[in-house]
N, C-alpha and C positions, 0 to 999 in steps of 0.2 A: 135356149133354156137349159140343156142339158149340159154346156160348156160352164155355164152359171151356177149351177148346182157344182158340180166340180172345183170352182174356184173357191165357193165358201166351206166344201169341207176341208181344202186344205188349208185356208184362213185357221178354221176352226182347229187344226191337228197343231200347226203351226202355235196358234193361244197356247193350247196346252201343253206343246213340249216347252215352251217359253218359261210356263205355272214351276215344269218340273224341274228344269233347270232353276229357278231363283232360289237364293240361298237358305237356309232355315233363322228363324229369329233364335239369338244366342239367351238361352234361360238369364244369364248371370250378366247382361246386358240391359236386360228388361227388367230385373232385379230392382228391387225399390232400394234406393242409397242410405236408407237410412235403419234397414233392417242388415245390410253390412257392416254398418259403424257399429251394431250390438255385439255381435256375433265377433268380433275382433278385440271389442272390450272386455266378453266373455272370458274370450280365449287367454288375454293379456292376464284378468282374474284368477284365471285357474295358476296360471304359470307362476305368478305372485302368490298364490296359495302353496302350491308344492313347492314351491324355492324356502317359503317360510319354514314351512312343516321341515323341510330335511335340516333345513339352518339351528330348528330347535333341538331335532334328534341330536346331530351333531356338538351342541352344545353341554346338552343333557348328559350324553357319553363320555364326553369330555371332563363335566362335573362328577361321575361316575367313578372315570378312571381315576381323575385325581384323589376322591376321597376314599375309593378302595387301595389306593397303594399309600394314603395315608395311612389308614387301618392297618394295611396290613405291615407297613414300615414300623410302627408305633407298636403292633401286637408282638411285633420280634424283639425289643426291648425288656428289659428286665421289667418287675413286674413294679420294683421299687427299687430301684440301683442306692440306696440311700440304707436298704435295711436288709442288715447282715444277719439278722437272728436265722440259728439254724431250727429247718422245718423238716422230722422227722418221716417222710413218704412211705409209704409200702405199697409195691406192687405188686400182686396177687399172677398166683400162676395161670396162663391160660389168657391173659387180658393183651388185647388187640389195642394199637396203636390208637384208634379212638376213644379207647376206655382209661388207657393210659394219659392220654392228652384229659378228658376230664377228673381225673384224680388229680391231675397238676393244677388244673385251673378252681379246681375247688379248695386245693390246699393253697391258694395264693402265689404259687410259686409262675404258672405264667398268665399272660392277659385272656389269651384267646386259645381254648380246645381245637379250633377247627383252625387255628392258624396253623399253630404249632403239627399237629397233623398232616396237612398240607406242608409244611417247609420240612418236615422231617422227610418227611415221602420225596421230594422233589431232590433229597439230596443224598438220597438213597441213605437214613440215619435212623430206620424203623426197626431195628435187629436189638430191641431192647430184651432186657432178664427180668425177671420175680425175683425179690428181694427188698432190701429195705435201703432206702439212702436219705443220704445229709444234704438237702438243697436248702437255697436260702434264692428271696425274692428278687434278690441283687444280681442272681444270674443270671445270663441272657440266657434265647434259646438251644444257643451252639454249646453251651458250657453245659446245660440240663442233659440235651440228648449226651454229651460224650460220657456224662457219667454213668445215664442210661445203659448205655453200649458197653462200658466198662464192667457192671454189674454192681451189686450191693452186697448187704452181708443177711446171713441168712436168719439171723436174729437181731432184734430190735437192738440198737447202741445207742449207748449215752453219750451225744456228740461235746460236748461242754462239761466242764469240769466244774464238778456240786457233790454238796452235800444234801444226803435224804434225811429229814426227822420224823421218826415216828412214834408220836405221840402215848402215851400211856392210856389201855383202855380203849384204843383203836379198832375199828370193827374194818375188815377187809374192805369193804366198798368206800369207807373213809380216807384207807390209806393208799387206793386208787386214786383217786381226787387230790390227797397231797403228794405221789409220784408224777400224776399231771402236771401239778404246778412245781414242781421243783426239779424233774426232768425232761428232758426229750422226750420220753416216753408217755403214752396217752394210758387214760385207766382204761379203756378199751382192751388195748394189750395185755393190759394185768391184769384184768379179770380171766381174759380169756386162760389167760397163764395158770390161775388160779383153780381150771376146771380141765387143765391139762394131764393127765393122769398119766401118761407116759413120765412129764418130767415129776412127778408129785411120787411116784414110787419110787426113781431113780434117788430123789431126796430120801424116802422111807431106807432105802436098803444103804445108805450113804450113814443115816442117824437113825437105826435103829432101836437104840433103849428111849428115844423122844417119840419116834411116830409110831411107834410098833401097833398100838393102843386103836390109836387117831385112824388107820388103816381098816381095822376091824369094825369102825363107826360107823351105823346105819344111818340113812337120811339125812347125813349133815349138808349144811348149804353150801359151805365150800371146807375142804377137808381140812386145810393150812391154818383153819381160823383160830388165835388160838395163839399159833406158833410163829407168830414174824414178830420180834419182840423188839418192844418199843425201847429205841434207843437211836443214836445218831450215824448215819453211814456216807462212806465216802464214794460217791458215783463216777470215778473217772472218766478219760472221753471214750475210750475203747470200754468200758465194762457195758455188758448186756443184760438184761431185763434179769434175765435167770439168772444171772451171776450175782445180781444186785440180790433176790429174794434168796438163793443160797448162800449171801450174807447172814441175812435174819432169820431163818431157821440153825445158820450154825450157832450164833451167838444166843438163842433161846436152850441151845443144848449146852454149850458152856456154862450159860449160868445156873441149869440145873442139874452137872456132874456131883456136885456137892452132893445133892439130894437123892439121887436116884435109891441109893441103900432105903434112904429114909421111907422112901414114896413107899417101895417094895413091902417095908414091914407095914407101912398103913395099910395094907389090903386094900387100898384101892388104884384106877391107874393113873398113869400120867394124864388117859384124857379125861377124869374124873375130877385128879387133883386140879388142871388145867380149866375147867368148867368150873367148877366150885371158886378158883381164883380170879373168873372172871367176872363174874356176880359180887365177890367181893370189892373187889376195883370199885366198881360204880357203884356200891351200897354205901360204900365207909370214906371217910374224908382222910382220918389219921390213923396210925398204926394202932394203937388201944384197941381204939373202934375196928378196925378190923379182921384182929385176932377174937373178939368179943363176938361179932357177926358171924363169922365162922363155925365156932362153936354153934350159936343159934341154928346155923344150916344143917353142921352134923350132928345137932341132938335132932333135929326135925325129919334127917335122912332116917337114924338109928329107932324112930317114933313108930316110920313109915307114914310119914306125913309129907304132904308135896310142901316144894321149898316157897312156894306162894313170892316168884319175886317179880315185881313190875318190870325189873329188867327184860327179863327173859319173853315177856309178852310183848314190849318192844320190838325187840329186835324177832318174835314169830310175824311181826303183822308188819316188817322192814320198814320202820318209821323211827323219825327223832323230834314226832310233835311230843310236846309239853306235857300232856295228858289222855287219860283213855278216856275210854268208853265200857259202860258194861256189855258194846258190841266185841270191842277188842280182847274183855278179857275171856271169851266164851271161844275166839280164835281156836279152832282144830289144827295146830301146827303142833308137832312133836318139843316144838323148843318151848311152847308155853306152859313153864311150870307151876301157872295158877290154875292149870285144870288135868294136868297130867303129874304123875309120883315119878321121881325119882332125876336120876342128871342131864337126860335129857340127853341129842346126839351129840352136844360139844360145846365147847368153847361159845361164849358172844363177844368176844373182843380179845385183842392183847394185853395181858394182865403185867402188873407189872413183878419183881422178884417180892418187894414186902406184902403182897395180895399173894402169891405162892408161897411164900412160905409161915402167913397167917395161916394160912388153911394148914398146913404141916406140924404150926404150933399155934393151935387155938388159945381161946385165954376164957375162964372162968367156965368153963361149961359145967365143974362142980353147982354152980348155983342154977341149972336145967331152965336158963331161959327159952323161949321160943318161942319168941315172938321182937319184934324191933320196930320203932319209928322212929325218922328223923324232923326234926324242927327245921324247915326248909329256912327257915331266917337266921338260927343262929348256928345251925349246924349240928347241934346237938342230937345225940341217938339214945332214946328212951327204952329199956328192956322191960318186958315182962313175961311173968313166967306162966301167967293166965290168959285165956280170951278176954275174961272179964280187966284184968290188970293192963292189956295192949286196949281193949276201948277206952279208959281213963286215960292213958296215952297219947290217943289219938286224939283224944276232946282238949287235953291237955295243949301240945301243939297247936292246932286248930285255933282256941284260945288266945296261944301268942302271935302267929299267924293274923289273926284280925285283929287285936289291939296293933301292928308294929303295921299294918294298914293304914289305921285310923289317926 
């Protein structure tokens, strides 16, 4: 019994090293086959997916590159290789490569600020000056920057050869607008010019029996006004701004060498006579009439009556509408002489030499007019020598005025 007992525990040891010995079931064997076939499809999925994705990046980049070296081949082109007009630049002291690159592309001269920036930089062509230059939209970028690097001149030039006209009766902000158009030069430039007192006394002490006067003028808008006398001038391609305007102040002092004696014994001065001539410009159409207007002014100065001229209230409220307002005539400006006595600070326009020297040689003032209207239709100027004689005047006018309406 006890040999028996022995035999089946090592039966029994014998089972179970057998158990430990057999092999283990492999997971990925037992594996259902058709949770494999996902799982590989999956995988196939994704791999199709990112091949896509980098296939499109790559293309995208591709599209990228190409239309950015389109851009920027195209932005290094002139801006118009077709149009040679020359385009006046200034560039200002103290202005960095990107401020200079948008000046160029706002004045048309290149396509792109930020090309041109980058291609200057890249070619080491950023060592530009202040100054003024002649570029035209026909130059490429290489031909812009060497001028750059070159330098400009330090005053504005008239690159094309022109003639200036300036009109009779012209008020300085007028004859900005026609140096505009018919120079290189912008009226920006020439107003600025106009408020430059450094070059405006240099002028003074250059023509002193014309500006002596002008100088001592309180409150005027721009001191010159007055003195750039209407006449025609030659702007070659090297003359400069200042050159051009110390044309027409010399030729205003030419043509009143004649008079200066004369001015002298009037007791009043050039910027008196000057003012009084520019009132008459615009008041009077022909010479008669204008010597005759004159008068009416200096019997009305000699009264101590103000000169009551719509001109003058014009140009206080800087307009060239048609008609006031009884806002406009009530204007607190020194130039409006319908509510202030006497000449007021200066000039409103460039008068012309028969307007100066009506005022020098009035006509009829023995018969003490003072007072004037004109028939805006036929042109005619009605005098009288009363309040009550200028209202019969003006109902008069008025009168023909709506009949040549109707």
């Amino acid at each position: 019994m006890e040999g028996r007992i022995l035999n089946n525990d090592q039966n029994n040891q014998d089972q179970s090293d057998k158990k430990d010995q057999a092999p283990k079931p492999n997971p990925s064997t037992t594996e259902p086959r058709g949770n494999r076939l996902v799982q590989k499809q999956r995988k196939s999925f994704s791999k199709h997916v990112i091949g896509g994705v980098i296939g499109i990046l790559v293309i995208l980049l591709v599209i990228i590159g190409v239309m950015g070296y389109r851009y920027f081949d195209n932005a290094t082109q002139p801006y118009n290789k077709n149009d040679n007009q020359v385009v006046q630049v200034e560039i200002p002291y103290g202005a960095n490569s990107k401020r200079i690159a948008e000046i160029l592309q706002s004045k048309h001269i290149i396509k792109s600020g930020f090309v041109f920036d980058y291609w200057t930089k890249a070619h080491s062509l950023s060592n530009f000056h202040a100054g003024y230059y002649q570029l035209k939209p026909s130059m490429s970028l290489a031909q812009v920057a060497k001028a750059l690097n070159k330098g400009g001149s330090s005053e504005p030039v008239q690159s094309s050869t022109g003639r200036v006209l300036i009109v009779e009766g012209s008020q300085i902000k007028t004859i900005a607008t026609t140096i505009q158009k018919q120079t290189d030069f912008t009226s920006k430039e020439f107003l600025a010019l106009m408020k430059d007192e450094t070059f405006i006394k240099s002028l003074a002490k250059k023509y002193p029996q014309l500006l002596g006067s002008a100088m001592k003028a309180k409150k005027v808008r721009y001191r010159l006004e007055g003195y750039l006398f209407p006449a025609t001038y030659r702007a070659d391609k090297k003359t400069t701004l200042k050159q051009l305007v110390t044309q027409m102040v010399a030729k205003t002092d030419d043509e009143l060498q004649p008079y200066y004696a004369q001015i002298k014994k009037s007791k009043m001065s050039v910027q008196e006579i000057m003012t009084l001539a520019s009132l008459v410009e615009r008041e009077g159409s022909t010479t008669k009439d204008r010597r005759i207007i004159a008068g009416v002014f200096l019997n009305r100065l000699d009264a101590k009556w103000r000169l009551d001229s719509d001109i003058s209230v014009f140009y206080a409220i800087n307009s060239t509408k048609s008609t006031l307002t009884n806002k406009d005539l009530q204007t607190k400006s020194p130039y409006n002489l319908r509510l202030y006595l006497g000449y007021g600070p200066g000039p409103f326009n460039s008068p012309s030499l028969i307007s100066i020297k009506a005022v020098l040689d009035p006509a009829q003032r023995s018969k003490d007019y003072m007072y004037f209207v004109a028939d805006l239709k036929t042109g005619k100027v009605y005098y009288a020598k009363t309040a009550a004689g200028h209202a019969a005047n003006i109902q008069k006018t008025a009168k023909h005025n709506d009949e040549a309406s109707n």
